[in-house]
Structures are given as C-alpha cells and as structure tokens.
VEXVO-538012 format. One record per atom (N, C-alpha, C): x, y, z negated. Coordinates in steps of 0.1 Angstrom, whole numbers, padded with zeros to 4 digits, always signed. Atoms other than C-alpha are relative to their C-alpha. Example, Ala and Ser with C-alpha at 12.3 -4.5 7.8 and 13.67 -1.06 7.14 Angstrom:
BEGIN
+0009-0012+0000 +0123-0045-0078 +0009+0012+0000 -0009-0011+0000 +0137-0011-0071 -0008+0011-0008 
//
This chain:
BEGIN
+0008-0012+0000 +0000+0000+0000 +0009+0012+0000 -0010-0010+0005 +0014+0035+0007 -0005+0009-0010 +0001-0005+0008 +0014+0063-0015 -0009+0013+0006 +0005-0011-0007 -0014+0092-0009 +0010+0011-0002 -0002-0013-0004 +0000+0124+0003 +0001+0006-0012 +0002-0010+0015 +0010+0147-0031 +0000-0009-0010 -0001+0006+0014 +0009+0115-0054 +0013-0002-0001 -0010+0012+0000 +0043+0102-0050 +0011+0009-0014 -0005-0006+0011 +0060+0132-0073 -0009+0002-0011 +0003+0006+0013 +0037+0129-0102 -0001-0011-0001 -0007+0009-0001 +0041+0097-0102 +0016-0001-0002 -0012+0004+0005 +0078+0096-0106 +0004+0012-0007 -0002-0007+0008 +0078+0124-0125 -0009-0004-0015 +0004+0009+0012 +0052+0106-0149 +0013-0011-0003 -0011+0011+0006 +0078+0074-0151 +0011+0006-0004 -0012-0003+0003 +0106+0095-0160 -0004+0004-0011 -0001-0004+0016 +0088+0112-0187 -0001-0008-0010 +0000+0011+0009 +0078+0077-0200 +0009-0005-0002 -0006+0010+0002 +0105+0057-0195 +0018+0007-0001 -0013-0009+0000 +0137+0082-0196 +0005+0001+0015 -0010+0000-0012 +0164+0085-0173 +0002-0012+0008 +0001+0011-0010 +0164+0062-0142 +0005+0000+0014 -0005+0000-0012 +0184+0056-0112 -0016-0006+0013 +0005+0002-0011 +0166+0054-0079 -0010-0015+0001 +0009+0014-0002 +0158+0015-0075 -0006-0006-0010 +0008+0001+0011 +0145+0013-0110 -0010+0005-0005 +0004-0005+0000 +0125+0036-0103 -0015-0007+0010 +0009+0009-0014 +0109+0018-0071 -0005-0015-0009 -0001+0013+0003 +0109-0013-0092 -0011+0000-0012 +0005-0002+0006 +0090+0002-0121 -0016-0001+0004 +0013+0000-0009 +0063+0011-0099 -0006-0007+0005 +0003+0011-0005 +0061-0016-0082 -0007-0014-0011 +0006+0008+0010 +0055-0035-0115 -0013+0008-0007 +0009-0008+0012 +0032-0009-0133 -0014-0005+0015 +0017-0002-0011 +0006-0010-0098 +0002-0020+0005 +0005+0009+0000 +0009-0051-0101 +0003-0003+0015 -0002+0009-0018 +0028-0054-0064 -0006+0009+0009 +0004-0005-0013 +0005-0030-0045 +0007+0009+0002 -0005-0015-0005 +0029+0002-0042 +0014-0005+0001 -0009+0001-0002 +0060-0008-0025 +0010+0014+0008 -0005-0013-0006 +0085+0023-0019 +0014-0006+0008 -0007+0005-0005 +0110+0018+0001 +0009+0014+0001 -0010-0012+0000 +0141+0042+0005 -0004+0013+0008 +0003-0015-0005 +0131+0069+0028 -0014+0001+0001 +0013-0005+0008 +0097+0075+0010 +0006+0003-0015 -0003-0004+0016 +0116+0076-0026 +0006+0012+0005 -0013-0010+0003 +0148+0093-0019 -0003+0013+0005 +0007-0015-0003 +0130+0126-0001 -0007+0006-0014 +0006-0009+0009 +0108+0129-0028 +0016-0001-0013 -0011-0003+0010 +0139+0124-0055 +0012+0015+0001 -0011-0013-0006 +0161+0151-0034 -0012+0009-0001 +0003-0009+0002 +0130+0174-0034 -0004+0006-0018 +0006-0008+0017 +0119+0176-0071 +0016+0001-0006 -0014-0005+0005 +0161+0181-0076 -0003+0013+0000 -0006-0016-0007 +0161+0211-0054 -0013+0004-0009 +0012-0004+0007 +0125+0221-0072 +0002+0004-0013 -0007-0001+0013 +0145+0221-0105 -0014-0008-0009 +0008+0004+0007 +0120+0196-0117 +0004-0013-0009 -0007+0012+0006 +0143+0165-0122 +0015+0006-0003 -0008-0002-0002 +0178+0165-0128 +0011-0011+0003 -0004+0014-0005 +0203+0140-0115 +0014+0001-0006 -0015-0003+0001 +0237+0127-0132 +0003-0013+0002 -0006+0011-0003 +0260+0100-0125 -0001-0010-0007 -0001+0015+0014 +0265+0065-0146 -0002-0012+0006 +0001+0015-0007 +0264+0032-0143 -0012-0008+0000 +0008+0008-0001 +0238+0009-0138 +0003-0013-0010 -0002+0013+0015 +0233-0026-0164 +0004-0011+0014 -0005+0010-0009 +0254-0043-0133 +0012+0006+0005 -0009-0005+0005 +0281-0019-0140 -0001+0012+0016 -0003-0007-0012 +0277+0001-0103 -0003+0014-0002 +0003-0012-0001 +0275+0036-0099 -0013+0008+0003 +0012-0004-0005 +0240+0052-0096 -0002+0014-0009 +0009-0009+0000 +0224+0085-0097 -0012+0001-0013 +0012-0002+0011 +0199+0091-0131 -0002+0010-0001 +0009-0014-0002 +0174+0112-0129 -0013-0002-0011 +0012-0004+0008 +0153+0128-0154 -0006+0009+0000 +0016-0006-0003 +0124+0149-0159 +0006+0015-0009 -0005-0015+0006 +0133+0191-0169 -0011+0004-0010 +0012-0005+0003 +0113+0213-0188 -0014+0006+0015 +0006-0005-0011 +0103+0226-0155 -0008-0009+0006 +0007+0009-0009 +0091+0193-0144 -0010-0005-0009 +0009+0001+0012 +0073+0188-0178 -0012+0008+0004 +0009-0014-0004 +0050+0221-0168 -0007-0006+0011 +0007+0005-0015 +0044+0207-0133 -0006-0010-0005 +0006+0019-0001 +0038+0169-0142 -0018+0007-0007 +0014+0001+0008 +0008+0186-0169 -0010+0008+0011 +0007-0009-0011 +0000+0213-0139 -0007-0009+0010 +0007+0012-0015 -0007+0182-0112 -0008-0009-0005 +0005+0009+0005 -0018+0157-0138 -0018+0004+0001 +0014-0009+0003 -0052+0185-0143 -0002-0002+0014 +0006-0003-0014 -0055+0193-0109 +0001-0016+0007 +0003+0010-0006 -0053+0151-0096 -0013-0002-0006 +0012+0003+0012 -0079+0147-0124 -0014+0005+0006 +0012-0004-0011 -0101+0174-0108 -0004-0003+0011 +0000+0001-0012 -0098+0164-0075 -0004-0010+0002 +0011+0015+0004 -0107+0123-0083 -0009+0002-0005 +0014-0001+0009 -0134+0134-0104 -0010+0007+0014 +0009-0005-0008 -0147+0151-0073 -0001-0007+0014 +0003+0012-0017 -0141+0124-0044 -0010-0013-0010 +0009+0009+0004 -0153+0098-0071 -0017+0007-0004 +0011-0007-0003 -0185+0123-0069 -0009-0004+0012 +0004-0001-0014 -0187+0126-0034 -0004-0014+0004 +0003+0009-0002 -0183+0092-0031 -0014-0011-0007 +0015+0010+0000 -0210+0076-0051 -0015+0008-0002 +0007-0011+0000 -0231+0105-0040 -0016-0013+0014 +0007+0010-0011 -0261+0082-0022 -0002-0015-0001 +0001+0008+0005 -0251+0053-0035 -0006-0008-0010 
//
C-alpha cells in the first residue's frame, strides 16, 4: 500500500517522537510493522521525505552506528518538528473526520 499524499512526514515524524532517534531503515521497518505489512516504503519514498523535514528544520540528522556496527544517519524529531507533528496531527484529524462524513453521508 502507498502512503497518501502529506501522510508520509507525520508519520515519521510521529515514530521519532515515539520511538527516539532512528536511522533510515529502522524507520521503514518500524512502519512496516506498526501497519501489520500494509505500508512498505522503499528508499526513494523515505529518503525525500527524510532530506525534506532536515532542510524544514523539523528532524535533525547525526552519524553512529547501527546494532550491526555500520555507519548510519539518526534522525530525530526538533522542537520545530514537535510544533508541526501537533499542527498536522489536528489538521489530519479534521480532514478524516470530514471524508469519514462525506463518506458515510447516504449510507
């Protein structure tokens, strides 16, 4: 399944505030377990959104190792990305509350 349009950074901006700091594929991997298999991300659907909420100053990215000793990228969540994640969290909220409207409007 892909990811709608606008979900994919709250979404990994939620898992970072849950789960801390996380390199890239642990990130895809998380997700992939939390949605039970249906949301498979694959590298050039993550790593855009990871490189834009950098430049956004919403995550922040530092070096380290991985629990398989390699080099990887960990990225966590700012104050700035704290503000956003509660700013998008309201506004997805509003926005499902109003297709799950529309939708069982007739029904």
């Amino acid at each position: 399944m892909g990811v709608l349009q606008g979900t994919l950074d709250l979404i990994v901006l939620r898992t970072l505030q849950t789960m801390g700091a996380m390199h890239a594929y642990a990130i895809a991997t998380r997700l992939e377990q939390i949605s039970d298999d249906l949301l498979h991300l694959n590298q050039g659907t993550l790593y855009p959104a990871l490189v834009r909420l950098e430049q956004q100053g919403r995550i922040k990215g530092a070096w380290g190792k991985t629990e398989t000793n390699r080099e990887a990228k960990f990225y966590s969540i700012t104050k700035s990305g704290e503000k956003a994640l509660e700013e998008e969290t309201r506004r997805w909220r509003l926005m499902s509350g109003l297709v799950e409207k529309l939708l069982g409007e007739g029904a």
